[in-house]
N, C-alpha and C positions, 0 to 999 in steps of 0.2 A: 504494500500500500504506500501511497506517495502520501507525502505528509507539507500542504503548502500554508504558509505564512504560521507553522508554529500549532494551528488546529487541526485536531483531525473530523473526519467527515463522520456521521455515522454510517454505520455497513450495518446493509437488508443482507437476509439472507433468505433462500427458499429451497426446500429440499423435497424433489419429487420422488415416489416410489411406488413405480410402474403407472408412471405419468399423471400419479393423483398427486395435488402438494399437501404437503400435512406438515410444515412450517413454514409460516412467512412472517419474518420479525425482523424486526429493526433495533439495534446496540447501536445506543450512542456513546459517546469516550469519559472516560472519567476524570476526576479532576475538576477545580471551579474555575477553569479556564477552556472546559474541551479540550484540550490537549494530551489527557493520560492515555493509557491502553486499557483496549476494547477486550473484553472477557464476556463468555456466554457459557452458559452447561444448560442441556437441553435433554432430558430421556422420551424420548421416543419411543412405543411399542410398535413393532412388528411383526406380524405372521412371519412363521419360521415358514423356510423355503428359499431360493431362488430369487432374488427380485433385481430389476433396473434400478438404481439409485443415481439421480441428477443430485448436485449443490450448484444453486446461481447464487451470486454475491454480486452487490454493488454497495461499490467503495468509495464512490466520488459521487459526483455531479451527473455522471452519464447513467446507460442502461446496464443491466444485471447480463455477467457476462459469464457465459460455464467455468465451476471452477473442479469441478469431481463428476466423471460420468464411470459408472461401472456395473458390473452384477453383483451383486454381494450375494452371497451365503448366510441367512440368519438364520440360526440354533435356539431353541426355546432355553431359556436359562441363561443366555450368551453375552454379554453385554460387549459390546463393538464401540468402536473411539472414531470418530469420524472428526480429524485436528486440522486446525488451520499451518501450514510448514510457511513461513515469512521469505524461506530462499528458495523453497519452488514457485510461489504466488501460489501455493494452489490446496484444497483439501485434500488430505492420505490417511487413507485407512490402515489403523494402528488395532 
């Protein structure tokens, strides 16, 4: 994420799974200036199976751009870490 004049933006996030979205939130930065870092923790339930998983993210001013497309594997009992990585730009599943 680009960081200009010192603030940061809030970052949307939206996470589809198998093209339904089942979050769409918005983190803004902490700090009484906007300027600190942005943290979220989110549990989501999923049907164990198989599934599509999209993450769009917008970070700035413009439009929500892909940042994680994959199949994932969900296990009843499993809990999955789905992190934002700052030197790929991008969501990895952990």
């Amino acid at each position: 994420m680009q960081i200009f004049g010192g603030v940061h933006f809030p970052v949307s996030v939206r996470v589809l799974v198998d093209g339904e979205t089942i979050l769409d939130e918005t983190y803004k930065p902490s700090g009484i200036s906007g300027n600190g870092r942005i943290s979220a923790l989110e549990f989501l339930e999923i049907a164990p199976g198989v599934h599509q998983v999209e993450v769009w993210i917008k970070d700035d001013a413009n439009d929500y751009r892909l940042s994680y497309s994959g199949e994932v594997s969900f296990e009843k009992g499993r809990a999955l870490i789905l992190a934002y990585d700052e030197k790929l730009d991008a969501f990895v599943l952990r």
